[in-house]
N, CA, C and O atoms as a Maestro MAE file, in Angstrom:
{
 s_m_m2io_version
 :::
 2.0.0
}

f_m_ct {
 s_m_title
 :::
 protein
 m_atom[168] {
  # First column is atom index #
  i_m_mmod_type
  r_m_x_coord
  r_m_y_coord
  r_m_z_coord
  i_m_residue_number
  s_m_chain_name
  s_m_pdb_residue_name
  s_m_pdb_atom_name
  i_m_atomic_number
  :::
  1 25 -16.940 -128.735 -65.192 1 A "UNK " " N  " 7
  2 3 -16.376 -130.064 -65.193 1 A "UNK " " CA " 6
  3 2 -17.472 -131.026 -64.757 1 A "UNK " " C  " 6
  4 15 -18.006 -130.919 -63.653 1 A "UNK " " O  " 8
  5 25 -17.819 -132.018 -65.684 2 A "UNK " " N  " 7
  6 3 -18.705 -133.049 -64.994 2 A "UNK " " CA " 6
  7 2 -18.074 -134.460 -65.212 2 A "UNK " " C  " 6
  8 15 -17.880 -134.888 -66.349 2 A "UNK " " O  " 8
  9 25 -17.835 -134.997 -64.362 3 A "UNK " " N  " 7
  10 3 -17.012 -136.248 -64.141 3 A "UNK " " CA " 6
  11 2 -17.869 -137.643 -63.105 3 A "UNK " " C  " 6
  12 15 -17.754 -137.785 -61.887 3 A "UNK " " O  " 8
  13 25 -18.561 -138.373 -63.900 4 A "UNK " " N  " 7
  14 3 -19.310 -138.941 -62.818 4 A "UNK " " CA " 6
  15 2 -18.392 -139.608 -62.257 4 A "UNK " " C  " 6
  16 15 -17.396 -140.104 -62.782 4 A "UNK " " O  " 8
  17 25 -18.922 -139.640 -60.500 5 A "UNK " " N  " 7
  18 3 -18.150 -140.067 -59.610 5 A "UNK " " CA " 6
  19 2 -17.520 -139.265 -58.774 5 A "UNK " " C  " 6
  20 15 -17.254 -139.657 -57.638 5 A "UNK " " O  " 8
  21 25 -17.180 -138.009 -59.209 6 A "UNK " " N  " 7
  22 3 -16.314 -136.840 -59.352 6 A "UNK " " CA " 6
  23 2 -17.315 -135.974 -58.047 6 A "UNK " " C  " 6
  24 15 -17.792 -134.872 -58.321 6 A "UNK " " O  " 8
  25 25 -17.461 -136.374 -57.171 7 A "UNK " " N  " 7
  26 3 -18.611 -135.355 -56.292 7 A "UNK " " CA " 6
  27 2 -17.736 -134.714 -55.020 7 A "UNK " " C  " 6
  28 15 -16.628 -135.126 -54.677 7 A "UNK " " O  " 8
  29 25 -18.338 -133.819 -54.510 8 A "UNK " " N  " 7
  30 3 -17.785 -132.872 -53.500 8 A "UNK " " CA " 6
  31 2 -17.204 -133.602 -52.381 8 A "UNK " " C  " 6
  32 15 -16.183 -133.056 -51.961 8 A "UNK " " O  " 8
  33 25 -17.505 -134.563 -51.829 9 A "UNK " " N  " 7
  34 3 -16.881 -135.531 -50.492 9 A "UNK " " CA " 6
  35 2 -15.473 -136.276 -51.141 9 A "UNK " " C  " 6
  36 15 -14.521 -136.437 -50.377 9 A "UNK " " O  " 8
  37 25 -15.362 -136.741 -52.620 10 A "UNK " " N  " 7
  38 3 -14.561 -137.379 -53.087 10 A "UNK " " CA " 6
  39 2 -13.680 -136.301 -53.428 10 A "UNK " " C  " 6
  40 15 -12.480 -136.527 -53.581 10 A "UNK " " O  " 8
  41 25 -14.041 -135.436 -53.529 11 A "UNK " " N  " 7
  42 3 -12.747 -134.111 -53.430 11 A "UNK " " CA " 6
  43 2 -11.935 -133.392 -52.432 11 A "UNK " " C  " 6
  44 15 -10.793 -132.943 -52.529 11 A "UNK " " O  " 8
  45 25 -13.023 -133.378 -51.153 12 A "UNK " " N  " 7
  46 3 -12.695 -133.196 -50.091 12 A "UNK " " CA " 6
  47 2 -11.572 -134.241 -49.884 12 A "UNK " " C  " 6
  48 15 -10.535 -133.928 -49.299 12 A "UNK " " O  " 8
  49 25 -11.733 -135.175 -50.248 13 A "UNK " " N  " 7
  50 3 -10.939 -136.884 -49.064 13 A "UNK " " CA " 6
  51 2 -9.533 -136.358 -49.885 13 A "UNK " " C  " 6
  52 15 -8.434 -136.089 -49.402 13 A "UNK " " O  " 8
  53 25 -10.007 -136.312 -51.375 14 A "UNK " " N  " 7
  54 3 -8.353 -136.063 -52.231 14 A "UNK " " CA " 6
  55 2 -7.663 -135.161 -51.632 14 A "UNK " " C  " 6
  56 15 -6.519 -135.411 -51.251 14 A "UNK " " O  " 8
  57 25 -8.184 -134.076 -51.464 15 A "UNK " " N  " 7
  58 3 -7.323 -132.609 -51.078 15 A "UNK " " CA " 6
  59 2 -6.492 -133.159 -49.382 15 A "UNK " " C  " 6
  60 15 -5.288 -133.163 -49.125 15 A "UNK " " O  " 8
  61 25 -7.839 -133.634 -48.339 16 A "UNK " " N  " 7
  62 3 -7.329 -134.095 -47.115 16 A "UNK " " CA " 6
  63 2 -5.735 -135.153 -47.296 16 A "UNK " " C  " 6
  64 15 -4.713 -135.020 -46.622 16 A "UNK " " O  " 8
  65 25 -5.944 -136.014 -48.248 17 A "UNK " " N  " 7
  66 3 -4.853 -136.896 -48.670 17 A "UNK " " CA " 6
  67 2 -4.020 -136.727 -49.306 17 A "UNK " " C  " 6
  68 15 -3.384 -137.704 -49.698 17 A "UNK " " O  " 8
  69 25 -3.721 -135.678 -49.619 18 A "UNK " " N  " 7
  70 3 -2.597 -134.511 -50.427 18 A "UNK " " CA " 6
  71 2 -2.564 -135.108 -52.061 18 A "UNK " " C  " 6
  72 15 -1.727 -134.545 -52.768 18 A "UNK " " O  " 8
  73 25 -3.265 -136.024 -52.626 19 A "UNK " " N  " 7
  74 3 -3.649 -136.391 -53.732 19 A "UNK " " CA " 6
  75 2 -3.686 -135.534 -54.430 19 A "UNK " " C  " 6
  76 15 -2.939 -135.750 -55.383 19 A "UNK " " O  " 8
  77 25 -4.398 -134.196 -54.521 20 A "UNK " " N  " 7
  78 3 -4.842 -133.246 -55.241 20 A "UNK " " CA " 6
  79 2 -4.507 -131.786 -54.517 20 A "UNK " " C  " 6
  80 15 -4.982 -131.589 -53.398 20 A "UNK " " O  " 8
  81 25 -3.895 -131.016 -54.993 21 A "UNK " " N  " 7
  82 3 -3.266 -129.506 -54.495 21 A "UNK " " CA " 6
  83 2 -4.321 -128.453 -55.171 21 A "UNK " " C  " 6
  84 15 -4.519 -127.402 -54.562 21 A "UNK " " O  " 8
  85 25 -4.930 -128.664 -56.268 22 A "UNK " " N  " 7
  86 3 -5.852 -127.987 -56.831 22 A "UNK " " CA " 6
  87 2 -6.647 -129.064 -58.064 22 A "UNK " " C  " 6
  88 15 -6.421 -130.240 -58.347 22 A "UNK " " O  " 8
  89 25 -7.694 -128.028 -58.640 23 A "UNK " " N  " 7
  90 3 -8.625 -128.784 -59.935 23 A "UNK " " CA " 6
  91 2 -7.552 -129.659 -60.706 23 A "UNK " " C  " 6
  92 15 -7.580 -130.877 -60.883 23 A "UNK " " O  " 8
  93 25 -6.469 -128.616 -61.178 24 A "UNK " " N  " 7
  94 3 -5.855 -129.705 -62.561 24 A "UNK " " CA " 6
  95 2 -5.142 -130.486 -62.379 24 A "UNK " " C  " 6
  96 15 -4.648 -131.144 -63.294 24 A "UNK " " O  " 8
  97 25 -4.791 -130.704 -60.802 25 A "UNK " " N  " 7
  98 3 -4.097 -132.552 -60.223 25 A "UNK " " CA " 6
  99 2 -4.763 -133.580 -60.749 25 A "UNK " " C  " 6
  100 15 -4.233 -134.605 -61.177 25 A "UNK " " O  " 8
  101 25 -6.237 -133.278 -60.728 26 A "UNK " " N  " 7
  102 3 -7.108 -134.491 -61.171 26 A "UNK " " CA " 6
  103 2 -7.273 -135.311 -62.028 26 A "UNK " " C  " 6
  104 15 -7.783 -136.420 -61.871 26 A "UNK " " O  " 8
  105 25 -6.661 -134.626 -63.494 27 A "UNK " " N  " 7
  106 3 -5.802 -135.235 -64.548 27 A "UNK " " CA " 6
  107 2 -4.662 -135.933 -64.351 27 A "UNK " " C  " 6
  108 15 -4.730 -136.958 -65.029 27 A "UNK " " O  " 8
  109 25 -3.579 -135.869 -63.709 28 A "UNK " " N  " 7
  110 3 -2.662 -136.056 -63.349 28 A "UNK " " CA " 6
  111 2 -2.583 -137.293 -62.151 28 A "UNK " " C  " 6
  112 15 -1.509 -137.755 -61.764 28 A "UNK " " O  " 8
  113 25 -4.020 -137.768 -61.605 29 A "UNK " " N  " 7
  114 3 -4.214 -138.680 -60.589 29 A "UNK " " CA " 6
  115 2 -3.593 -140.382 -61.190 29 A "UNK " " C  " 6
  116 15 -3.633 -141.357 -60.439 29 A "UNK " " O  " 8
  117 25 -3.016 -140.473 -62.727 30 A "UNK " " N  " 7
  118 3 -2.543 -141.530 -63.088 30 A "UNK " " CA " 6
  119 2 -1.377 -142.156 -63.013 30 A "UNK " " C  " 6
  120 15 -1.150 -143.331 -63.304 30 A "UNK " " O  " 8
  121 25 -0.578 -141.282 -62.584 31 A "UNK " " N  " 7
  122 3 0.351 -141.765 -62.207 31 A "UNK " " CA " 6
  123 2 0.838 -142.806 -61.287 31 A "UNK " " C  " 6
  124 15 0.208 -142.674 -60.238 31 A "UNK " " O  " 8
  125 25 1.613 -143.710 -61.209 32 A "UNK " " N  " 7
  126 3 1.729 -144.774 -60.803 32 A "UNK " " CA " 6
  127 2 1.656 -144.198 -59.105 32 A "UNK " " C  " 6
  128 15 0.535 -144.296 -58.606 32 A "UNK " " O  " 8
  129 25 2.591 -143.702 -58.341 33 A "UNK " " N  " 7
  130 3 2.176 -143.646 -57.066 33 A "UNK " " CA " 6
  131 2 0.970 -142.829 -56.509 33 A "UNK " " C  " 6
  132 15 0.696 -142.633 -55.325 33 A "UNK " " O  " 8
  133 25 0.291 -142.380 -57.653 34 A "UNK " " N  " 7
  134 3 -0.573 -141.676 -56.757 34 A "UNK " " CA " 6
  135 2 -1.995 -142.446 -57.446 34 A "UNK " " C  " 6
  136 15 -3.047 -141.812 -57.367 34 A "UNK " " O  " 8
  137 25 -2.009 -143.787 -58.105 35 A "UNK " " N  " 7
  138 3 -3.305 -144.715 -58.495 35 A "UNK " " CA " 6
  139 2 -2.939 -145.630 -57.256 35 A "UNK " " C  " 6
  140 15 -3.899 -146.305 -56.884 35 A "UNK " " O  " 8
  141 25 -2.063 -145.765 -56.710 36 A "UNK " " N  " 7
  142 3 -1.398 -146.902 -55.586 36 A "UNK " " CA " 6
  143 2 -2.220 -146.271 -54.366 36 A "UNK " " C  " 6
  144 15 -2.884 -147.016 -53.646 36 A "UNK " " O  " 8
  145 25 -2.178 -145.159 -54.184 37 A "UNK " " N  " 7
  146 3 -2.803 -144.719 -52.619 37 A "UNK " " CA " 6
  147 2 -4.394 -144.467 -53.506 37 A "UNK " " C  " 6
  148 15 -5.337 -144.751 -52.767 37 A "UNK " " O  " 8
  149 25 -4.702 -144.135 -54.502 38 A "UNK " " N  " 7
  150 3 -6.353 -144.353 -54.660 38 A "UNK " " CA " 6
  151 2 -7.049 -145.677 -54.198 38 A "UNK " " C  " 6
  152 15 -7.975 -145.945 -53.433 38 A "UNK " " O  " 8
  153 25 -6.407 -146.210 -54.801 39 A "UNK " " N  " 7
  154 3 -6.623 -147.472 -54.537 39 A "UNK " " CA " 6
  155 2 -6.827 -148.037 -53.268 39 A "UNK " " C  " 6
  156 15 -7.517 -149.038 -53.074 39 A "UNK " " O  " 8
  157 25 -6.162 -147.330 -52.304 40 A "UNK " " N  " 7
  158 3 -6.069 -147.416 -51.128 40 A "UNK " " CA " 6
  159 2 -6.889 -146.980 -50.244 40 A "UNK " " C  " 6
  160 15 -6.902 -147.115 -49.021 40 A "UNK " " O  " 8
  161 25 -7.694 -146.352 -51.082 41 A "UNK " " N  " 7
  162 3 -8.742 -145.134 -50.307 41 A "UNK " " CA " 6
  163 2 -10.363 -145.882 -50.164 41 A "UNK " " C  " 6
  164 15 -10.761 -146.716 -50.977 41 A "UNK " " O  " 8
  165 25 -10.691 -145.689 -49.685 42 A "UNK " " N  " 7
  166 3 -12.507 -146.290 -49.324 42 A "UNK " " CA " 6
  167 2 -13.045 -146.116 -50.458 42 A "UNK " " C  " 6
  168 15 -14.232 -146.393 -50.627 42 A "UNK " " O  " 8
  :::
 }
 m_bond[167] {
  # First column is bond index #
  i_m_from
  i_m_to
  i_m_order
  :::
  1 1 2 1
  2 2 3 1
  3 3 4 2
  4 3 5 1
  5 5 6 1
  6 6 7 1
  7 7 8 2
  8 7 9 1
  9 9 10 1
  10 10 11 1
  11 11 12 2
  12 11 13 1
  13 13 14 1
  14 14 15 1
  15 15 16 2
  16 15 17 1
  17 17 18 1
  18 18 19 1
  19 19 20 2
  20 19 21 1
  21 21 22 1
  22 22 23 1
  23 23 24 2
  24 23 25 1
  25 25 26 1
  26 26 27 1
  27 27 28 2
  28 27 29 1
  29 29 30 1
  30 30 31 1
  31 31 32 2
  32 31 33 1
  33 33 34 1
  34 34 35 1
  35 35 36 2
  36 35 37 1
  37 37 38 1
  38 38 39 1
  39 39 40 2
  40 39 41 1
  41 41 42 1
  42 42 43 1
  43 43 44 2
  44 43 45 1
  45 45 46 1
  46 46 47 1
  47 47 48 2
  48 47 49 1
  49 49 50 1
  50 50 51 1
  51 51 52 2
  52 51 53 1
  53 53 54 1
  54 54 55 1
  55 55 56 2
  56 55 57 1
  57 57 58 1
  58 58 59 1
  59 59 60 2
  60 59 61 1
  61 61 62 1
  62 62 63 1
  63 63 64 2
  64 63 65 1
  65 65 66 1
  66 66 67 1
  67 67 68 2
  68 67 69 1
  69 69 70 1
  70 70 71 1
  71 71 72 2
  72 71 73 1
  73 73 74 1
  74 74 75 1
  75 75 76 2
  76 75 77 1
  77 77 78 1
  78 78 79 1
  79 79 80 2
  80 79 81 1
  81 81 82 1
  82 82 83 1
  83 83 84 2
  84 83 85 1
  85 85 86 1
  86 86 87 1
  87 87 88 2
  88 87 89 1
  89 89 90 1
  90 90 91 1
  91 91 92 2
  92 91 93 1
  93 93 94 1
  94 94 95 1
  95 95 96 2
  96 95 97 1
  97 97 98 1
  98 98 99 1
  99 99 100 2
  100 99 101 1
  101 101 102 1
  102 102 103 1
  103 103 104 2
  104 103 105 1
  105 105 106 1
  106 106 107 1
  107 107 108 2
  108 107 109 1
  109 109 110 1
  110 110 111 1
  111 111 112 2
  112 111 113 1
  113 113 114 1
  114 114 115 1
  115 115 116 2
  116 115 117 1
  117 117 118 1
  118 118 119 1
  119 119 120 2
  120 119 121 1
  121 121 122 1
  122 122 123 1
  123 123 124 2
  124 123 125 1
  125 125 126 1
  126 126 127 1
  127 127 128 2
  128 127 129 1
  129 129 130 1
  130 130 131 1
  131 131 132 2
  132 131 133 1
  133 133 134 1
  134 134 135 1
  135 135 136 2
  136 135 137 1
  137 137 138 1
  138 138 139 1
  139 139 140 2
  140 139 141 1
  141 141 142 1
  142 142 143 1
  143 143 144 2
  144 143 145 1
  145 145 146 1
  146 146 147 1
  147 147 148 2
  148 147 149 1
  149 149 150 1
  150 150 151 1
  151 151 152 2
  152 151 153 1
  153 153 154 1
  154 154 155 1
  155 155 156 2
  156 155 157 1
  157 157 158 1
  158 158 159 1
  159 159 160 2
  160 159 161 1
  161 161 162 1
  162 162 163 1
  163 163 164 2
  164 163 165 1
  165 165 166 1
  166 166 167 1
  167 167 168 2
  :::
 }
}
């Protein structure tokens, strides 16, 4: 998977923020409440 932007600390923060449960959440990050807390994020 190469996704610029997509780096090891920005995965870490997702997983810490329950954003992401595994790899194929990351597709799935469009959804309306969960672009609301990205957004939210540093």
């Amino acid at each position: 998977m190469n996704i610029d932007g997509l780096g090891e600390q920005v995965i870490d923060m997702l997983l810490k923020t329950k954003l992401i449960k595994n790899i194929v959440d990351i597709y799935r990050l469009n959804e309306t409440e969960k672009r609301m807390k990205l957004r939210a994020l540093p």
